[in-house]
C-alpha positions in Angstrom: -33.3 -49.0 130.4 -32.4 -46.5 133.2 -30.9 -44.2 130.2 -34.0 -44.5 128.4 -36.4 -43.1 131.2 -34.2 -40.1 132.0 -34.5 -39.4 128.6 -38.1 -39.4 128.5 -37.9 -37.6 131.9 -35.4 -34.8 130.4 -37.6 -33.9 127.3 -40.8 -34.1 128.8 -41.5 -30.6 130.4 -39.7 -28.9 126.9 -42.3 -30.8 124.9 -44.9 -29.6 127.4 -43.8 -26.4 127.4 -43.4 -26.2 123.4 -47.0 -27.4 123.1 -48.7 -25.4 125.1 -46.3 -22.3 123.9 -47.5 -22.7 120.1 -51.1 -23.4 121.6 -51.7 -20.4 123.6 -49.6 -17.7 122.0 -51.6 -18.5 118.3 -54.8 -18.2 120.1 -53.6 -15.5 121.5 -52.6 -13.6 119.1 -55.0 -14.2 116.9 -57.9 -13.8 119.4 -59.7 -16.7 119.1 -61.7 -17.1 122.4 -63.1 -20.3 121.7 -59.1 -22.0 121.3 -58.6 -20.5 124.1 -60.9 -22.1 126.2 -60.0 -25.2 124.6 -55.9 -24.5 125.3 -57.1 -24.0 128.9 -58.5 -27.5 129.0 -56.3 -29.2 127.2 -52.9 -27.8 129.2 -54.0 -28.8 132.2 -54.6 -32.0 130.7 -51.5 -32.3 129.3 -49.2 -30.9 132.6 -51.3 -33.4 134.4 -50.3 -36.3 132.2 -46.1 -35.0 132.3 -46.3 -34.5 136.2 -47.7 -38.4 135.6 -45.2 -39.2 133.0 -42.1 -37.9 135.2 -43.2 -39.2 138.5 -43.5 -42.7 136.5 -39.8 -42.0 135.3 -38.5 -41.5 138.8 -40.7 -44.8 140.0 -39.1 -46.5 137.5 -35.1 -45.3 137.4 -35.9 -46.1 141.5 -36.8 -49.1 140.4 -34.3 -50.1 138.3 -31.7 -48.6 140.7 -32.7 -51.2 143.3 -33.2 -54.2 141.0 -34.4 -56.2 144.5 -37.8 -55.6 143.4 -40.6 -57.9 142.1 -40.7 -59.2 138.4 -44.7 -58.4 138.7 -44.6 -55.0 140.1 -42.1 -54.3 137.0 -44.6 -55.5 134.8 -47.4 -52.9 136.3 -45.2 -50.5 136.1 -44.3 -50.8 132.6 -47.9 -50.5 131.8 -48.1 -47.8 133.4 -45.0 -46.1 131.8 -46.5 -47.2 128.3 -49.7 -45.3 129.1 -48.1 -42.0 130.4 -46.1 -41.8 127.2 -49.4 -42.6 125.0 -51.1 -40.4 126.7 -48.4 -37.6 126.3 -47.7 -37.9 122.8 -51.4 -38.2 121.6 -51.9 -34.2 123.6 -48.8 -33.2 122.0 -50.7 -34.1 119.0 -53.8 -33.3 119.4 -52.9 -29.8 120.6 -50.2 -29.5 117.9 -53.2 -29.8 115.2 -55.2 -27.6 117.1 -52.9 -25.1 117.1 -52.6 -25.3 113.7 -56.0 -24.4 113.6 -56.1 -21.6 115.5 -53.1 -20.4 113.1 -55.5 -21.0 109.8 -58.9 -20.0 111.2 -58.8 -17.1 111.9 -57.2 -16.2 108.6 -60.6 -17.2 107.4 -62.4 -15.1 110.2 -60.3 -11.6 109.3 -61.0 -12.6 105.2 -64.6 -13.1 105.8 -64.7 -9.8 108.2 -62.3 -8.2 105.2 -64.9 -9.6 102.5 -68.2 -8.2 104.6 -66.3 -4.5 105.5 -66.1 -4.0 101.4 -69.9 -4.7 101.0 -70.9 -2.6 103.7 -69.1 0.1 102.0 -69.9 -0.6 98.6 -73.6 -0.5 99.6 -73.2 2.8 101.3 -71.3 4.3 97.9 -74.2 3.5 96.2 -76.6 5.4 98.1 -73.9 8.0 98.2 -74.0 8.5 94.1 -78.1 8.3 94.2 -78.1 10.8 96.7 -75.1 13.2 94.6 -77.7 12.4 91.7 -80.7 14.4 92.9 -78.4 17.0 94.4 -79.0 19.0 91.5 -81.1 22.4 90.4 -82.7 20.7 87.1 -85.4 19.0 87.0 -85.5 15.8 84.6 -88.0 13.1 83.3 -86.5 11.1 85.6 -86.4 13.0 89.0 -89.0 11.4 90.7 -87.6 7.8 90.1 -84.2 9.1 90.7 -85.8 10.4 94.3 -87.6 7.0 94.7 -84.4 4.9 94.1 -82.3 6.8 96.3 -85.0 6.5 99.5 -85.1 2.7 98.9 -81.0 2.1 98.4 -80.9 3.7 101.7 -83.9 2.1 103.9 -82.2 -1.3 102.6 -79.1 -0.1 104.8 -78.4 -1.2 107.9 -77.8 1.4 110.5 -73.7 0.9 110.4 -74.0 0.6 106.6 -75.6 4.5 107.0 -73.1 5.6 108.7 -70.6 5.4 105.7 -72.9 7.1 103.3 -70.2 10.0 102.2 -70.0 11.3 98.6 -69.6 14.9 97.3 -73.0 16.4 98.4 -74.0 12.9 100.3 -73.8 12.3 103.9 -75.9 10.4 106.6 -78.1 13.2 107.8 -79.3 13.5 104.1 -81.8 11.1 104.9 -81.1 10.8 108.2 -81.4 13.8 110.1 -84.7 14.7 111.9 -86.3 18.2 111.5 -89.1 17.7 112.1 -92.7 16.1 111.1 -93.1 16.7 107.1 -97.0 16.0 107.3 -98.0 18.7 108.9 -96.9 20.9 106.3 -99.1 21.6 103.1 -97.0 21.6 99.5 -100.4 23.7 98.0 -99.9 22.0 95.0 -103.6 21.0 94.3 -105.6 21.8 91.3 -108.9 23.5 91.3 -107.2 27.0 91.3 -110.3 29.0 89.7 -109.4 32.4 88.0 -107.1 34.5 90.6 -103.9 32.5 91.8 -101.5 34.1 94.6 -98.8 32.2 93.8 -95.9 32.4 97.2 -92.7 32.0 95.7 -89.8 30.8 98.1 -86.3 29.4 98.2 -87.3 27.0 100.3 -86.0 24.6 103.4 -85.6 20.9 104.1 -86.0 21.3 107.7 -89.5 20.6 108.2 -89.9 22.2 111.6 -88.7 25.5 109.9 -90.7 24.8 106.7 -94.0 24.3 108.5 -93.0 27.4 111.0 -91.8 30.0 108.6 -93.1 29.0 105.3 -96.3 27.5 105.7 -96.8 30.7 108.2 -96.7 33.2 105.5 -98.8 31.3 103.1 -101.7 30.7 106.1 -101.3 34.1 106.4 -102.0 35.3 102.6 -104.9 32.6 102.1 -106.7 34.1 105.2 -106.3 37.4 104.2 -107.2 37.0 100.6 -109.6 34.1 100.6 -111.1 34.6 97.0 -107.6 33.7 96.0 -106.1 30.1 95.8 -102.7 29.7 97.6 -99.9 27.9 96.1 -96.4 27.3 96.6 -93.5 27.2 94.5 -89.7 26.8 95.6 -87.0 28.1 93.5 -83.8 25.5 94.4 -84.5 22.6 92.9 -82.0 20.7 95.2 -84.4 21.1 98.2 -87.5 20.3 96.1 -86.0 17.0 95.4 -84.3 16.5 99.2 -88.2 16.8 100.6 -89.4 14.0 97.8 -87.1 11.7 98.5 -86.8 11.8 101.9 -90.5 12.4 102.9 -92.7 12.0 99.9 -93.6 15.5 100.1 -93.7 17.2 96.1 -93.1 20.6 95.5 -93.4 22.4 92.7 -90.5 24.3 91.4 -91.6 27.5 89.3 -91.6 26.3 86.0 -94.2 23.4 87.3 -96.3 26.2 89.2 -97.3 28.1 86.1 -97.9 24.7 84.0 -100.3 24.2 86.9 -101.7 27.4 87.3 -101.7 27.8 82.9 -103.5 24.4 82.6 -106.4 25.6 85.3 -107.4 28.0 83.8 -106.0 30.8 86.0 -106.7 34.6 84.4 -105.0 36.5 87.5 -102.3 35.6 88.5 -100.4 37.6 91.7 -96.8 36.3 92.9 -95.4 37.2 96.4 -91.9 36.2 97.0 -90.5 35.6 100.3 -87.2 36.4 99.3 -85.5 39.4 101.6 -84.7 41.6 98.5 -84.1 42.4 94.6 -81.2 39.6 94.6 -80.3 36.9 92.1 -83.5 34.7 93.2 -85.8 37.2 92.4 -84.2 37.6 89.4 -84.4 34.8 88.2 -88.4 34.4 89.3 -88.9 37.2 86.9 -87.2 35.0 84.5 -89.2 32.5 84.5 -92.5 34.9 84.6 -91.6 36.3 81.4 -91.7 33.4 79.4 -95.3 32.8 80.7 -96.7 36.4 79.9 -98.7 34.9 77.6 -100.8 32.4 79.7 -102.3 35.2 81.8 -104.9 37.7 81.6 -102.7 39.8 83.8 -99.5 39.3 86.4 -98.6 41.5 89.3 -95.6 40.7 91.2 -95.4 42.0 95.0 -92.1 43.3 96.8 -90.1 41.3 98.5 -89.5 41.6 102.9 -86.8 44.5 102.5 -88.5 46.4 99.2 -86.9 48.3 97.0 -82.8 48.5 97.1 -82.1 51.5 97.0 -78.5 53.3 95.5 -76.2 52.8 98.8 -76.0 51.8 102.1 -77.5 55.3 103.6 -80.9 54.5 101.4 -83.6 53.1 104.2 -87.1 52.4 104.3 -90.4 51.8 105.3 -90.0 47.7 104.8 -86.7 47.6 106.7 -87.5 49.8 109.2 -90.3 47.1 110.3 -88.8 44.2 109.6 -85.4 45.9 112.2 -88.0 45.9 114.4 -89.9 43.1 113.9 -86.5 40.9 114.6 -85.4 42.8 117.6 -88.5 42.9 119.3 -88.4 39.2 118.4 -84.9 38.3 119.7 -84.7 40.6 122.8 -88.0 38.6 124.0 -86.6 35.2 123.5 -83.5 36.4 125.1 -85.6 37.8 127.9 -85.0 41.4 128.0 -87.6 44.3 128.1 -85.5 45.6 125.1 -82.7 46.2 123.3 -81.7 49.0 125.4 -82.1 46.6 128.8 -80.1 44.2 126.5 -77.3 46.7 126.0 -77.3 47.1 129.8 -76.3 43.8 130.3 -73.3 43.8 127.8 -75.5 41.7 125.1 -75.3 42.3 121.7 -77.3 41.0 118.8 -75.8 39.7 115.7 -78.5 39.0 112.8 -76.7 36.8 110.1 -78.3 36.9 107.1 -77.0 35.0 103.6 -75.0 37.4 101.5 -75.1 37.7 97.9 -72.6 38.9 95.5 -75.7 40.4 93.3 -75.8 44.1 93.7 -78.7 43.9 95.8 -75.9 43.1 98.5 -76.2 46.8 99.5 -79.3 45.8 101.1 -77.5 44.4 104.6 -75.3 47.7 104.8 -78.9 49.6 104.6 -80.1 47.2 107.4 -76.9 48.3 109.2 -77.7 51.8 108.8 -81.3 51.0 109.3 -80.7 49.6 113.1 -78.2 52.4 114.2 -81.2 54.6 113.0 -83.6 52.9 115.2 -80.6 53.7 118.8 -79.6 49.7 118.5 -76.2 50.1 118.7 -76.0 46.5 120.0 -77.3 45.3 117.0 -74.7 43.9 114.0 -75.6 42.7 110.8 -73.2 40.0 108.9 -73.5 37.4 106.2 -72.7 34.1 105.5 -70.8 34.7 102.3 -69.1 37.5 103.7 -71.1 40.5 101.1 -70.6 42.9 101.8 -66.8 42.0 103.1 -67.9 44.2 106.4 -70.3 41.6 107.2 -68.3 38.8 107.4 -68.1 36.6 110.8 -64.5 37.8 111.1 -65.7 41.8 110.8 -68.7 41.4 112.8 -66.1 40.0 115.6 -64.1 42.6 115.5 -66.9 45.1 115.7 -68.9 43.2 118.5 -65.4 43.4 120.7 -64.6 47.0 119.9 -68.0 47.8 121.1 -67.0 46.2 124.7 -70.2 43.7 125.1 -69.5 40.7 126.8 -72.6 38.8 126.0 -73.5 37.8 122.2 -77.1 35.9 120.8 -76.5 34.8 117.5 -80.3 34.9 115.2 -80.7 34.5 111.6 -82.0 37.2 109.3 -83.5 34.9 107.0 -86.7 33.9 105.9 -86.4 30.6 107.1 -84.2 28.6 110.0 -82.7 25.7 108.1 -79.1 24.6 107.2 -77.8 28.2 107.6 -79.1 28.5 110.7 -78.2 25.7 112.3 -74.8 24.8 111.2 -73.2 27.9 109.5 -74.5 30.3 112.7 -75.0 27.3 115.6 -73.1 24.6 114.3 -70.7 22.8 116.8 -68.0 22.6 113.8 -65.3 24.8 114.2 -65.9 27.1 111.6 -69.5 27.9 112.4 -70.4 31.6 113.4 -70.5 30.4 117.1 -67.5 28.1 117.5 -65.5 31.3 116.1 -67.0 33.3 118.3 -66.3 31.4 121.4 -62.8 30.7 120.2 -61.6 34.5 120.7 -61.6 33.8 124.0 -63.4 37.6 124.7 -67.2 36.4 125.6 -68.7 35.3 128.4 -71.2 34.0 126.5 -72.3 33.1 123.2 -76.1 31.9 122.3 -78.2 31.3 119.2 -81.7 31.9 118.8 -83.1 29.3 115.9 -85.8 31.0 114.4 -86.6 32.8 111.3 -88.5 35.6 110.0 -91.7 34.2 108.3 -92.7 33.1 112.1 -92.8 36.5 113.3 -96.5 38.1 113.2 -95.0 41.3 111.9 -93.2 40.3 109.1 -96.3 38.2 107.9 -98.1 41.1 107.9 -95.7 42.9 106.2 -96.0 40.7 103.4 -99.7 40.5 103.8 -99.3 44.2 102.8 -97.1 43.7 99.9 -99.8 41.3 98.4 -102.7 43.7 98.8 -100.7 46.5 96.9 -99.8 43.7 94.4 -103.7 43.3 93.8 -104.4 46.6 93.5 -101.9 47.3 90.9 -104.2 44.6 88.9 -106.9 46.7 89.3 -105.0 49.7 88.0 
């Protein structure tokens, strides 16, 4: 008997140990926090029940040692040995099964977690192809349900579901970015025209802030200085037309719906004012689209755009840019708060204008803006493009020029109609590649701003276009 209890006492604390071993360290490891509250309990129960067990043991070898003692004592304490060892082996058990548990369960959690992970991004990738649907410059039959389909795929998301929206044009700020409030721009898309349409033909933005500002600002401008014509709008990329649908509700025409409209009221006189910047690939292809609708109007006059007419080279200047140069500076040396350019230049600021770029032949046009700013004694003021075209204008060039000139202090603005996605990530972006990041990363500034405005907010340049409009009318009269 006495070999039998110091066996019991000799693998008692392994088992214990064992036990709580395979317990803990599969909770443990696989994180369940509710087995591990449990293993908590349940050790303590079980080293409670072996300190029991072995102090029972050593009652009991004692007692059998000195076999003086009473017959009825023995039998208590037999009961008592019986129940210690019960007790021990139905923990080791219990826990045992448990553990088991926590081995199998959470298999089940990280399969379920696995199983939810592949919806989430399976409802995100279907946004993402709605969205790359409507990314497109042609209009179809089915745009507008297209537009409608890709608005409700992505309100049914949930806000971690919107962060994986990624495709080839698609990303979250498609629908989720704020610029602005849409309603309190005006699409001028109404019927009712009567006989003499001025029809403002732009590229167009999705930033509502900038829409409202720039675009809208012009056209306010036209309808109250010509208010015996009707006002209406048409955009040129079909890609924003379809952005503002879906994500606001707003509907724009593109040009092709602008004439149908203005064909099917009835319009005799019809005048077109582009807000393009210059004889570029846009405008080209507005006078496109004109020509096939010659026929629907009792006369057409088309208006210059900001800059005017092209010119041969870079040395060929104008009226047009000589104002708009102006207009911008006078613009940008005000928000910057300086008295002028010259003050500005004092200070080691330069200005750098960053307009689009084109690889149309009308490219010229930034070299003559160049020419047209040295012309007016801004020497502080530098002229790039996005694209890079002219190669002189690109943000590497400009650089270059900005530091051999010795100013310090640069304030990025765009020279563009409007202050949208250029604007605001190509010249102001925090990405690495954006106009200001590579400015700040030569290390030779001591600072570098960006003014987010464009040109149709400036008074100047409205009534520049104001201008072009009236000469447009009285070529009609001609």
């Amino acid at each position: 008997m006495r070999n039998l209890w110091s066996a019991v006492y000799r693998i008692s604390i392994p088992i214990t140990i064992h036990t709580s071993y395979l317990f803990y360290g599969r909770t443990c490891i696989y994180g369940n926090r509710r087995l591990q509250r449990m293993q908590l309990f349940f050790s303590c129960c079980l080293w409670t029940a072996t300190v029991f067990l072995l102090t029972v043991c050593r009652q009991q070898s004692h007692c059998i040692h000195h076999s003086g003692n009473k017959r009825k004592e023995d039998k208590n304490m037999k009961k008592k040995q019986i129940l210690a060892v019960l007790l021990a082996a139905s923990l080791e058990c219990g826990m045992t099964a448990m553990a088991e548990e926590a081995t199998e369960a959470p298999a089940e959690v990280v399969t379920e977690a696995a199983s939810e992970a592949d919806g989430d991004q399976a409802a995100a990738d279907e946004v993402a192809a709605l969205i790359d649907n409507i990314y497109v410059q042609e209009r179809t039959d089915t745009t507008d349900a297209d537009c409608e389909a890709a608005k409700a795929a992505w309100d049914s998301l949930t806000d971690a579901q919107k962060e994986l929206v990624e495709g080839e044009e698609a990303s979250p700020d498609y629908f989720g970015l704020d610029t602005g409030d849409a309603s309190l721009d005006d699409a001028r898309n109404a019927d009712e025209i009567g006989e003499n349409e001025l029809l403002v033909v732009s590229f167009g933005t999705s930033y509502n802030d900038s829409r409202v500002e720039d675009i809208k600002g012009i056209e306010d401008a036209l309808q109250e200085a010509f208010p015996d014509w009707s006002v209406r709008r048409a955009f040129t990329a079909q890609i924003i037309i379809n952005h503002v649908q879906a994500r606001d509700g707003e509907k724009i025409d593109n040009m092709q719906q602008a004439l149908d409209r203005a064909a099917a009221n009835g319009v005799k006189n019809l005048v077109v004012q582009p807000t393009h910047l210059m004889h570029g690939a846009e405008y080209d292809e507005m006078m496109d689209a004109l020509e096939e609708y010659a026929d629907q109007f009792e006369s057409i006059s088309v208006a210059e755009p900001m800059l005017g007419e092209v010119g041969d080279d870079a040395t060929v200047i104008n009226d047009d840019k000589a104002a708009v140069a102006q207009a911008v500076t006078d613009a940008a040396v005000q928000d910057a708060g300086y008295e002028s350019m010259a003050a500005a230049a004092e200070d080691g600021a330069a200005f750098v204008f960053m307009g689009h770029g084109t690889s149309h032949t009308a490219k010229v046009t930034y070299s003559q803006m160049q020419t047209q700013m040295d012309s007016l004694g801004f020497a502080n003021a530098f002229i790039g493009t996005v694209e890079g075209e002219p190669e002189d204008t690109s943000c590497e060039a400009v650089i270059e020029r900005v530091k051999e000139a010795g100013y310090k202090k640069v304030i990025l603005r765009p020279l563009m109609v409007v202050a949208g996605d250029h604007a605001n990530n190509d010249m102001a972006g925090s990405e690495e590649d954006s106009w200001k990041s590579m400015f700040e990363a030569t290390g030779a500034f001591d600072s570098v701003d960006a003014q987010i405005a464009g040109l149709g907010r400036i008074d100047a340049v409205k009534q520049l276009y104001v201008a072009h409009t009236q000469a447009a009318i009285d070529d009609l009269a001609e």
